[in-house]
mmCIF file as Biopython writes it, N, C-alpha, C and O atoms, coordinates in Angstrom:
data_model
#
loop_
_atom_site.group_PDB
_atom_site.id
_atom_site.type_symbol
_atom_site.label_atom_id
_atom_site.label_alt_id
_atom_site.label_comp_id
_atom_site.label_asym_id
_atom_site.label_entity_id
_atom_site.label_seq_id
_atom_site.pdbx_PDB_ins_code
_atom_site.Cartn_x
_atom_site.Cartn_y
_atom_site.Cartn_z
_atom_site.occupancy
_atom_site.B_iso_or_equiv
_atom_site.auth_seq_id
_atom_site.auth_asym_id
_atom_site.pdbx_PDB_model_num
ATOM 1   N N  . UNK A ? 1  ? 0.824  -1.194 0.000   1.0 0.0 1  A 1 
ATOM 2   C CA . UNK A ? 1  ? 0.000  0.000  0.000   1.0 0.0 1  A 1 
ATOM 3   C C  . UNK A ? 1  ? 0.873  1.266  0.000   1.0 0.0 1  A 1 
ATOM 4   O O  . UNK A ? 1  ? 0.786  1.964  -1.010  1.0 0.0 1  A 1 
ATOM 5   N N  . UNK A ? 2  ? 1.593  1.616  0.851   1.0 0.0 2  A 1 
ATOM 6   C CA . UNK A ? 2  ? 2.842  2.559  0.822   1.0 0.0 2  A 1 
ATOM 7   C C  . UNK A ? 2  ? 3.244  2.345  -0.392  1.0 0.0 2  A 1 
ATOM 8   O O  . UNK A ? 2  ? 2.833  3.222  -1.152  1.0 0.0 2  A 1 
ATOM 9   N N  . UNK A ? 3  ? 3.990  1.402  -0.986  1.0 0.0 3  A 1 
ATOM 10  C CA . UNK A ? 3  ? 4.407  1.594  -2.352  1.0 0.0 3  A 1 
ATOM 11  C C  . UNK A ? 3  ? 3.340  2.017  -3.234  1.0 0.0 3  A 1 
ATOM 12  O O  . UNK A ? 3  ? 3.863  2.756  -4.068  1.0 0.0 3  A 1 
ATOM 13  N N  . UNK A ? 4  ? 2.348  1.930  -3.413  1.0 0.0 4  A 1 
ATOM 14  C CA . UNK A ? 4  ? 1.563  1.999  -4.237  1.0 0.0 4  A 1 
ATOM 15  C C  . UNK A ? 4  ? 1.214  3.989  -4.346  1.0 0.0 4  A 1 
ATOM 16  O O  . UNK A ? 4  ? 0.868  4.644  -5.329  1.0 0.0 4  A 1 
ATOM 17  N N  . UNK A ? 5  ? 1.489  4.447  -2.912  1.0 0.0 5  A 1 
ATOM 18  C CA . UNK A ? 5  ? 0.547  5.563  -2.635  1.0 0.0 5  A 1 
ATOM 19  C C  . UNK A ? 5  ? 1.996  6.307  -2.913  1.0 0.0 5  A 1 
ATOM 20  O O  . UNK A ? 5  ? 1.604  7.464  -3.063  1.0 0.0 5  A 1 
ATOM 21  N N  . UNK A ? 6  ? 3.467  6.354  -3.078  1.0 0.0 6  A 1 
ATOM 22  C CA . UNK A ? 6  ? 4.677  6.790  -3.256  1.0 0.0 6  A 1 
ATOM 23  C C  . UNK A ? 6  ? 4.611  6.737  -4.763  1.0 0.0 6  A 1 
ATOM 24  O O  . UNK A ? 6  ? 4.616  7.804  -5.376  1.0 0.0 6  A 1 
ATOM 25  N N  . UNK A ? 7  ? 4.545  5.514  -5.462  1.0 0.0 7  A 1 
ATOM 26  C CA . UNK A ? 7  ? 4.393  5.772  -6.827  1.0 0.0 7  A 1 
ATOM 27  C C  . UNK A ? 7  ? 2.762  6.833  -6.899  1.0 0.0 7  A 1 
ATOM 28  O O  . UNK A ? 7  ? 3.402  7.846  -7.181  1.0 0.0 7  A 1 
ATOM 29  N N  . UNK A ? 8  ? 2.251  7.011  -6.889  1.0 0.0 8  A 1 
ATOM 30  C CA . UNK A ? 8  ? 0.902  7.528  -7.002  1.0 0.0 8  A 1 
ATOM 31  C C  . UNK A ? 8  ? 1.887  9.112  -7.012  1.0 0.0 8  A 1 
ATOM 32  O O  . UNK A ? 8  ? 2.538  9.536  -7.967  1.0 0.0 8  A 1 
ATOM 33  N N  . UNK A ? 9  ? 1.771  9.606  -5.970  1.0 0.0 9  A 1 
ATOM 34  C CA . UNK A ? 9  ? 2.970  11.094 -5.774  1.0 0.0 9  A 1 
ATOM 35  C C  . UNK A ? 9  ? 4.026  10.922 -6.523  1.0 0.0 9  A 1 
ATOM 36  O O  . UNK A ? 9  ? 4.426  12.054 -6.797  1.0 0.0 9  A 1 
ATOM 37  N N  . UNK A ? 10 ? 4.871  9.941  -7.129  1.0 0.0 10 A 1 
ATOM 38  C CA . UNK A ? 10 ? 5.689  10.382 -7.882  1.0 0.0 10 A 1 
ATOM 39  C C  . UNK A ? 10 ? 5.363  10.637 -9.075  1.0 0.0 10 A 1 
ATOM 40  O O  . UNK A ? 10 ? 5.934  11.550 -9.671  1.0 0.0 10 A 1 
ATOM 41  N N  . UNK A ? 11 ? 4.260  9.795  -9.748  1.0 0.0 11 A 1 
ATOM 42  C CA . UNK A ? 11 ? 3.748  10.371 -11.210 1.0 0.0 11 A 1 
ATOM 43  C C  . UNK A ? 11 ? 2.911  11.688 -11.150 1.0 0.0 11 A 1 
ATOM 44  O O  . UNK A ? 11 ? 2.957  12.410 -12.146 1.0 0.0 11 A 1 
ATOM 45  N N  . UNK A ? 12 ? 2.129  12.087 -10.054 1.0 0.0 12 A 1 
ATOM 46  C CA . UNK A ? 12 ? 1.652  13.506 -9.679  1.0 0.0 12 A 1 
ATOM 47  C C  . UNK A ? 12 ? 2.678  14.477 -10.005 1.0 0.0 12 A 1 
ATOM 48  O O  . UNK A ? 12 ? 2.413  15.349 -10.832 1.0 0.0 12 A 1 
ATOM 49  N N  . UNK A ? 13 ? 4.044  14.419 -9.343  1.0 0.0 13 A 1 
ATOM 50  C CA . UNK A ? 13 ? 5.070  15.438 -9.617  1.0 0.0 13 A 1 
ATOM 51  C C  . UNK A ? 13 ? 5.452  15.309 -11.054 1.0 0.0 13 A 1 
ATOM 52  O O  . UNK A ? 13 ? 5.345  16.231 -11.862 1.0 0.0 13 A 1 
ATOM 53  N N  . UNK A ? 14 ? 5.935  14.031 -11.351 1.0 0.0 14 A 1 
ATOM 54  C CA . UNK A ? 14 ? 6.308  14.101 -12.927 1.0 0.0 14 A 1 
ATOM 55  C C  . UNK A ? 14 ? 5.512  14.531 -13.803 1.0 0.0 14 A 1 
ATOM 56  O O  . UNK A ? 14 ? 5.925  14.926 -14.893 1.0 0.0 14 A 1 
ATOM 57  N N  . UNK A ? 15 ? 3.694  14.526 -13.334 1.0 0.0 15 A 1 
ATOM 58  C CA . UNK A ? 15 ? 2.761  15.212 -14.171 1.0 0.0 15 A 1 
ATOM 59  C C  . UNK A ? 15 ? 3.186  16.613 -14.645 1.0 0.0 15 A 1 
ATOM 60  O O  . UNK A ? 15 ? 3.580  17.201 -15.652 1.0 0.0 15 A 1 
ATOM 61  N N  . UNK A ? 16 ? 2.807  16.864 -13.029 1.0 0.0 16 A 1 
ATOM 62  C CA . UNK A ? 16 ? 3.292  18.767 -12.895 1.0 0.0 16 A 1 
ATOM 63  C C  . UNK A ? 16 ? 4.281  19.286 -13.231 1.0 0.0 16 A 1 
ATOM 64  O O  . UNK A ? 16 ? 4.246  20.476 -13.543 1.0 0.0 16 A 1 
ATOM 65  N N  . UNK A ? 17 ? 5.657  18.452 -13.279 1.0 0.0 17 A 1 
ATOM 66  C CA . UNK A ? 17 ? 6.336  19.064 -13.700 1.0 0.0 17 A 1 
ATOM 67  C C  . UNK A ? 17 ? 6.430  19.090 -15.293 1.0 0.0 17 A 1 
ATOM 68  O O  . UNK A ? 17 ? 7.084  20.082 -15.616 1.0 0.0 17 A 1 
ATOM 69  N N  . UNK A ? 18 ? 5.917  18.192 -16.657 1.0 0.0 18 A 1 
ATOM 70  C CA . UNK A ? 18 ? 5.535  18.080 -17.560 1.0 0.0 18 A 1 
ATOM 71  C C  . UNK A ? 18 ? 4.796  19.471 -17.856 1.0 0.0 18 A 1 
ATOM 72  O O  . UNK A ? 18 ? 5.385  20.431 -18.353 1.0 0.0 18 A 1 
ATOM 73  N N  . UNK A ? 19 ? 3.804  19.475 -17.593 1.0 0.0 19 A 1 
ATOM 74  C CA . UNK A ? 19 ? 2.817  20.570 -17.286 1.0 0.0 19 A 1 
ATOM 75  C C  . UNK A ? 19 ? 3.551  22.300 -17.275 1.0 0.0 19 A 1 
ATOM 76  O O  . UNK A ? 19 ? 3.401  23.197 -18.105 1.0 0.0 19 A 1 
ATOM 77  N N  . UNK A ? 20 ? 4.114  22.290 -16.382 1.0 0.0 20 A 1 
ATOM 78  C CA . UNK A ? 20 ? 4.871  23.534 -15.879 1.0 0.0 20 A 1 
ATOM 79  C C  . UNK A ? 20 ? 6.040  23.532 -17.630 1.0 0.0 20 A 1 
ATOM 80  O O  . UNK A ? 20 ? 6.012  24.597 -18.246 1.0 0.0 20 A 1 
ATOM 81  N N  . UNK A ? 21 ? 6.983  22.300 -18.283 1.0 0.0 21 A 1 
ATOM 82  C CA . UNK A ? 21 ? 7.450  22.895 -19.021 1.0 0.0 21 A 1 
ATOM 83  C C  . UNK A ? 21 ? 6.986  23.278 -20.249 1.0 0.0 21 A 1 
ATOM 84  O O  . UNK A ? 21 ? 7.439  24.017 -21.124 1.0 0.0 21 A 1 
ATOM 85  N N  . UNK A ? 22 ? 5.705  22.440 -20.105 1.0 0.0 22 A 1 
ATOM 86  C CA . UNK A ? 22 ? 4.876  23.230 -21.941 1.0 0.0 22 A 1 
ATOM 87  C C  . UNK A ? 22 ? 4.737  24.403 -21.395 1.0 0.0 22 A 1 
ATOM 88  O O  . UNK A ? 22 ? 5.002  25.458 -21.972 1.0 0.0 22 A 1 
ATOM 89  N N  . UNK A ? 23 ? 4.389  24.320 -20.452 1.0 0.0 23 A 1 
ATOM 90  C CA . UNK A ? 23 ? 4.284  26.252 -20.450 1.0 0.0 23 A 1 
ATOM 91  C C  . UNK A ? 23 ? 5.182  27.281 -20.339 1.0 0.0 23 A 1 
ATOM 92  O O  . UNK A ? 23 ? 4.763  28.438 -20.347 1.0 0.0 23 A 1 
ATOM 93  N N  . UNK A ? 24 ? 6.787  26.955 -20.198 1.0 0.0 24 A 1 
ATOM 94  C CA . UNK A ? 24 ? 8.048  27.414 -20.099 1.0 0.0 24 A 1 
ATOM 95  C C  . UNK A ? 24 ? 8.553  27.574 -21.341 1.0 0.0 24 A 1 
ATOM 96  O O  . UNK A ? 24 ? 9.074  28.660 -21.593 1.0 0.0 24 A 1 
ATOM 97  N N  . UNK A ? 25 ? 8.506  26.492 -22.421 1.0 0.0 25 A 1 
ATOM 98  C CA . UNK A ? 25 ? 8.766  26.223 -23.356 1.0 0.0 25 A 1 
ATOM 99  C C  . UNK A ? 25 ? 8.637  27.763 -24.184 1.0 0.0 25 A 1 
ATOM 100 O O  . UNK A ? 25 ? 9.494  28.646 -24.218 1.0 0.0 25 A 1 
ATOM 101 N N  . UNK A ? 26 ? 7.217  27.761 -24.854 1.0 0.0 26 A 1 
ATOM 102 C CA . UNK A ? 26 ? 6.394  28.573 -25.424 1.0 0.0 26 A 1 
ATOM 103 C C  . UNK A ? 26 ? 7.080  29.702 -25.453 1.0 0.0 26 A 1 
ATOM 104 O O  . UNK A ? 26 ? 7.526  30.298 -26.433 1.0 0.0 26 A 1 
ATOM 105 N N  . UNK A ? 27 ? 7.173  30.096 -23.775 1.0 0.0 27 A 1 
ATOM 106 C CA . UNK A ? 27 ? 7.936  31.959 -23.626 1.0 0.0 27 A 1 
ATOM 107 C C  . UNK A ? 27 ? 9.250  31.933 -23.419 1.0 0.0 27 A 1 
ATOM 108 O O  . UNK A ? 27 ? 9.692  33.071 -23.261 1.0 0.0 27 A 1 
ATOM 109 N N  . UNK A ? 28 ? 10.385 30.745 -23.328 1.0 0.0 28 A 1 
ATOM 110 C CA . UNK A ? 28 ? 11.232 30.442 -23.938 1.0 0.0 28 A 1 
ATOM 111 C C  . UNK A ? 28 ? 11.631 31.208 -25.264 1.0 0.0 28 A 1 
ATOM 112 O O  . UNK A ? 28 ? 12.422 32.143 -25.388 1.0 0.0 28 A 1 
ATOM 113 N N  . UNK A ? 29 ? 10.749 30.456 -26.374 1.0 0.0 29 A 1 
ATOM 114 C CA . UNK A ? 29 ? 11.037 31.127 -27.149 1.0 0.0 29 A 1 
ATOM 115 C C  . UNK A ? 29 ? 10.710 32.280 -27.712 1.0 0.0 29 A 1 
ATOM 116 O O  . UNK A ? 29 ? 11.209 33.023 -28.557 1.0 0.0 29 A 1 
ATOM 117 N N  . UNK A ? 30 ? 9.780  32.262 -27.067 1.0 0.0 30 A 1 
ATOM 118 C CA . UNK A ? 30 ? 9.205  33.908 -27.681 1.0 0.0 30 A 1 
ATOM 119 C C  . UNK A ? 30 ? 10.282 35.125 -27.335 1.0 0.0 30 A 1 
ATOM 120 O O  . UNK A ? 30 ? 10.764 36.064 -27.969 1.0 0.0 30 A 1 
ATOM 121 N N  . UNK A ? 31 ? 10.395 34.608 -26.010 1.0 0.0 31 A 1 
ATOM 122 C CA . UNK A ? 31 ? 11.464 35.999 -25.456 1.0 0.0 31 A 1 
ATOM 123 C C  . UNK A ? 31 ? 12.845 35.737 -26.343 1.0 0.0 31 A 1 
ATOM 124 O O  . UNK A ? 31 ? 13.456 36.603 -26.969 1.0 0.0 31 A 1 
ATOM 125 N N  . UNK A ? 32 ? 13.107 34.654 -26.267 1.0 0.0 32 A 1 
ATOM 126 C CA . UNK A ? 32 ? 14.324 34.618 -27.530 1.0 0.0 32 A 1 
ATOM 127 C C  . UNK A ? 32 ? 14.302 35.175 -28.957 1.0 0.0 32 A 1 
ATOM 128 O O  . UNK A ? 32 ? 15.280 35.775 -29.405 1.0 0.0 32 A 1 
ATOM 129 N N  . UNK A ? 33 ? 13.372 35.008 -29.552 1.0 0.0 33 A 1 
ATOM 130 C CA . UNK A ? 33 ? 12.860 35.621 -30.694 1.0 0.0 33 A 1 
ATOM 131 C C  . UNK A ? 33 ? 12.526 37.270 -30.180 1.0 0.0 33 A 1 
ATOM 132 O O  . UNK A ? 33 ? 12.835 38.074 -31.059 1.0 0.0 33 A 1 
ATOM 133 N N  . UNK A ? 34 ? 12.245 37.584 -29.560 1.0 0.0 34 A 1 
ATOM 134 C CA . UNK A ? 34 ? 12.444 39.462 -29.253 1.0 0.0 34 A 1 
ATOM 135 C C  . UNK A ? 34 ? 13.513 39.934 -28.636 1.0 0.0 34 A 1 
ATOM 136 O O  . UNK A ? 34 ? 13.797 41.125 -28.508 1.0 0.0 34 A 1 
ATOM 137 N N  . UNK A ? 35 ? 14.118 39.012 -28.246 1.0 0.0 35 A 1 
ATOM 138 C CA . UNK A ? 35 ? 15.558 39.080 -27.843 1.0 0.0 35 A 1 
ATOM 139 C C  . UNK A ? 35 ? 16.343 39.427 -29.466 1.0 0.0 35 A 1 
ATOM 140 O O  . UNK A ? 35 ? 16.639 40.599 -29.700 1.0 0.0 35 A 1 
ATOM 141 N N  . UNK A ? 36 ? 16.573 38.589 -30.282 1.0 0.0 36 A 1 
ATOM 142 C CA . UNK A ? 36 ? 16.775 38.604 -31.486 1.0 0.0 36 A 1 
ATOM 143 C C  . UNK A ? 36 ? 16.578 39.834 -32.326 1.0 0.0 36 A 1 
ATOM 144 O O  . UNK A ? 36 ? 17.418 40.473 -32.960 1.0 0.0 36 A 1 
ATOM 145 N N  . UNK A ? 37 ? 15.013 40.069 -32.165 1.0 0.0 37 A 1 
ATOM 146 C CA . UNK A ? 37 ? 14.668 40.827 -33.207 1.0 0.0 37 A 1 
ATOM 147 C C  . UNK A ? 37 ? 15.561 42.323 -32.913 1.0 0.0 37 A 1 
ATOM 148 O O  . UNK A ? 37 ? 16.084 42.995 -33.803 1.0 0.0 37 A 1 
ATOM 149 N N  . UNK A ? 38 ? 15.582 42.656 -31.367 1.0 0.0 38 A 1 
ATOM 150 C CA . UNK A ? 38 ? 15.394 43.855 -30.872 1.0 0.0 38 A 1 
ATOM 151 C C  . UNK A ? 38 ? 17.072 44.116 -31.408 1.0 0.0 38 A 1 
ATOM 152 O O  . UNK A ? 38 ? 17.421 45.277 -31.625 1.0 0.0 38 A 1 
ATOM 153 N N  . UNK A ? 39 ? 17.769 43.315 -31.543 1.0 0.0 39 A 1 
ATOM 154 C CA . UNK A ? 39 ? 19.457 43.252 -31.400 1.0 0.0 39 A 1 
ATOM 155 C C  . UNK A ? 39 ? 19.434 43.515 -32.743 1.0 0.0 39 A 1 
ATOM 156 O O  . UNK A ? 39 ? 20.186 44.461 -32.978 1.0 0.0 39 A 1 
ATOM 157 N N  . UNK A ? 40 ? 18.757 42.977 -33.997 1.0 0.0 40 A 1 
ATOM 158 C CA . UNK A ? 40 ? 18.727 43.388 -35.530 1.0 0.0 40 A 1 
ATOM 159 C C  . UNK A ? 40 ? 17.976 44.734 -35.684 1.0 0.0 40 A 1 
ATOM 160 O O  . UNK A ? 40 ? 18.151 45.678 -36.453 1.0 0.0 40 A 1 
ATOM 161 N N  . UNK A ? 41 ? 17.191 44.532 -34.815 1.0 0.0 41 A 1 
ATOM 162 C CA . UNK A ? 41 ? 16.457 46.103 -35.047 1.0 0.0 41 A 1 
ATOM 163 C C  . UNK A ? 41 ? 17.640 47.313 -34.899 1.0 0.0 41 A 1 
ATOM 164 O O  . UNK A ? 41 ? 17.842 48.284 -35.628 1.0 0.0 41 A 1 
ATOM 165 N N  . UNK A ? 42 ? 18.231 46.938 -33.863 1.0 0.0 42 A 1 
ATOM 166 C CA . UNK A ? 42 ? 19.214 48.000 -33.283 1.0 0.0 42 A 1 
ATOM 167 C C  . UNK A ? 42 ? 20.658 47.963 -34.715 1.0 0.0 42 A 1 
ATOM 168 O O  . UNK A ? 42 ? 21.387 48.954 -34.759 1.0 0.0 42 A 1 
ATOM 169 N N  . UNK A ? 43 ? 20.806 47.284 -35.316 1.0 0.0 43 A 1 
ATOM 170 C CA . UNK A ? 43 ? 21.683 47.281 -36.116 1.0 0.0 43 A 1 
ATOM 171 C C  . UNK A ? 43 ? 21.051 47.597 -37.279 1.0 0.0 43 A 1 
ATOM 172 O O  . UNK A ? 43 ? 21.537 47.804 -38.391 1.0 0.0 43 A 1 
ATOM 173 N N  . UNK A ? 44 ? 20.014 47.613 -36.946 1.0 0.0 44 A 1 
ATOM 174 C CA . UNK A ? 44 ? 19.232 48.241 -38.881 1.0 0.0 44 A 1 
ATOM 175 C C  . UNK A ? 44 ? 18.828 46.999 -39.798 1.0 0.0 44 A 1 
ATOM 176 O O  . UNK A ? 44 ? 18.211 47.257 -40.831 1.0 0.0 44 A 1 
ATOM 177 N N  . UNK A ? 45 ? 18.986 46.301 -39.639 1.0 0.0 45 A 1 
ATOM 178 C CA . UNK A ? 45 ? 18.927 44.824 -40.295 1.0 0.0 45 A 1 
ATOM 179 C C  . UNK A ? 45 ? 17.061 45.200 -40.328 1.0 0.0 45 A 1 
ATOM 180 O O  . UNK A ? 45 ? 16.581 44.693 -39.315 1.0 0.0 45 A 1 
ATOM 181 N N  . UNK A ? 46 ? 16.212 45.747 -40.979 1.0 0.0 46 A 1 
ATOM 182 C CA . UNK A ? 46 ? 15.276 44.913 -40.935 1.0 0.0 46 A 1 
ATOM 183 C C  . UNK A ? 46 ? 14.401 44.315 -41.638 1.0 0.0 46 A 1 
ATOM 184 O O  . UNK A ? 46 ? 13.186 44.218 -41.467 1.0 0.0 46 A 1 
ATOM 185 N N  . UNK A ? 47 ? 15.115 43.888 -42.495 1.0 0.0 47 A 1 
ATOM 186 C CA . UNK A ? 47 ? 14.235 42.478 -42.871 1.0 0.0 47 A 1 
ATOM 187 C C  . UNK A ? 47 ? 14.094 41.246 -42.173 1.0 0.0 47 A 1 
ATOM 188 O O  . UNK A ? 47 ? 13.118 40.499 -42.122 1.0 0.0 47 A 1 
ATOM 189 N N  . UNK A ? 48 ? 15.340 41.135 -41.584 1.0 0.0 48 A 1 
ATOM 190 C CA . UNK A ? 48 ? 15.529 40.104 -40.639 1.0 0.0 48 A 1 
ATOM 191 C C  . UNK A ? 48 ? 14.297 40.442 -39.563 1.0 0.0 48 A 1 
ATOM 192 O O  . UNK A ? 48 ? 13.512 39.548 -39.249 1.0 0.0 48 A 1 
ATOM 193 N N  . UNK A ? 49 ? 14.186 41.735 -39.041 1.0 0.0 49 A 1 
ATOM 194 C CA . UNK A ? 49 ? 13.748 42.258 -37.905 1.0 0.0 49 A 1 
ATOM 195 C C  . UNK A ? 49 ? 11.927 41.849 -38.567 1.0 0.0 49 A 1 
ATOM 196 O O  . UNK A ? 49 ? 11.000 41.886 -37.758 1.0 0.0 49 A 1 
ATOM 197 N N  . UNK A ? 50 ? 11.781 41.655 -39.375 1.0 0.0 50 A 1 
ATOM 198 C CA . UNK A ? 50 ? 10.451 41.960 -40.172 1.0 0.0 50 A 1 
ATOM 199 C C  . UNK A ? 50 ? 9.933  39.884 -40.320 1.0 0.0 50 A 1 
ATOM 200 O O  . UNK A ? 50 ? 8.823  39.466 -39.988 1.0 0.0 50 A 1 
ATOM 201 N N  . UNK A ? 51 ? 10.715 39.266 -40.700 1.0 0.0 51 A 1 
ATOM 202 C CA . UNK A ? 51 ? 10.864 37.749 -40.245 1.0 0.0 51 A 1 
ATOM 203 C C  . UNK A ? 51 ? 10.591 37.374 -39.131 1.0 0.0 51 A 1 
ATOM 204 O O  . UNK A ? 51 ? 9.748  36.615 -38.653 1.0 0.0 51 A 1 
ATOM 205 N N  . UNK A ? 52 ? 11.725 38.238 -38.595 1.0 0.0 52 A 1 
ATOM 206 C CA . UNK A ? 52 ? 11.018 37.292 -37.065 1.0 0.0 52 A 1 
ATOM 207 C C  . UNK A ? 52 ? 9.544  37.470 -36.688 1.0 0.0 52 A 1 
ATOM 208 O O  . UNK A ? 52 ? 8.790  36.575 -36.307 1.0 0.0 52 A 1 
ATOM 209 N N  . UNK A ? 53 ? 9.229  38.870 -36.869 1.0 0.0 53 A 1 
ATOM 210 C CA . UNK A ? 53 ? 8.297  39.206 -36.809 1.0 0.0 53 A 1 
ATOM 211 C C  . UNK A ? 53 ? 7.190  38.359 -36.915 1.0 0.0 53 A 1 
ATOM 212 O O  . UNK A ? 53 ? 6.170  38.131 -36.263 1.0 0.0 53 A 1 
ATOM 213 N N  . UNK A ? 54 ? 7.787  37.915 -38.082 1.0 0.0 54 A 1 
ATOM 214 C CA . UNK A ? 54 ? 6.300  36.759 -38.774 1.0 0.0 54 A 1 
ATOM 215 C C  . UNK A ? 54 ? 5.621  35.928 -38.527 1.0 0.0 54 A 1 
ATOM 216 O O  . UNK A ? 54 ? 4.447  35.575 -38.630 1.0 0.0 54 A 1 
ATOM 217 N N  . UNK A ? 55 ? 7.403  35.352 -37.828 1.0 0.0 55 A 1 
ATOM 218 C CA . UNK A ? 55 ? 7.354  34.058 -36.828 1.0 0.0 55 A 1 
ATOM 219 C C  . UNK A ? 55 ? 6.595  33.871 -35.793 1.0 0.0 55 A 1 
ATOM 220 O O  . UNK A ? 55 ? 6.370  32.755 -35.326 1.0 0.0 55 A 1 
ATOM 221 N N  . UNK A ? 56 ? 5.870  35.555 -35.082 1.0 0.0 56 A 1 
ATOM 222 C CA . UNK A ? 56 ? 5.454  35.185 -33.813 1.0 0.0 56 A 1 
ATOM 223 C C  . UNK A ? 56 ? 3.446  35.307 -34.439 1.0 0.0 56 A 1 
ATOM 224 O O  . UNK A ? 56 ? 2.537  35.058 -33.647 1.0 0.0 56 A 1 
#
């Protein structure tokens, strides 16, 4: 029974933590991608700056 109710809480956490990185993921990259853009923007590049754009 103990074993049973330890595995039970350990797939709960491995849920949540699953959970928590789709949602990390996402603004991961987003902020990377405006991270990006803002650094081409600043150099004049923008077509590049106009791409990324697209991307989001």
């Amino acid at each position: 029974m103990i074993n049973k109710v330890y595995t039970t809480q350990i797939k709960e956490k491995e849920a949540i933590i699953v959970s928590l990185q789709s949602q990390i993921n996402p603004h991961f990259l987003y902020n990377t991608l405006d991270m990006i853009k803002c650094m081409v923007e600043m150099k004049g590049v923008y077509e590049t700056c106009e791409m990324i754009t697209a991307l989001w």
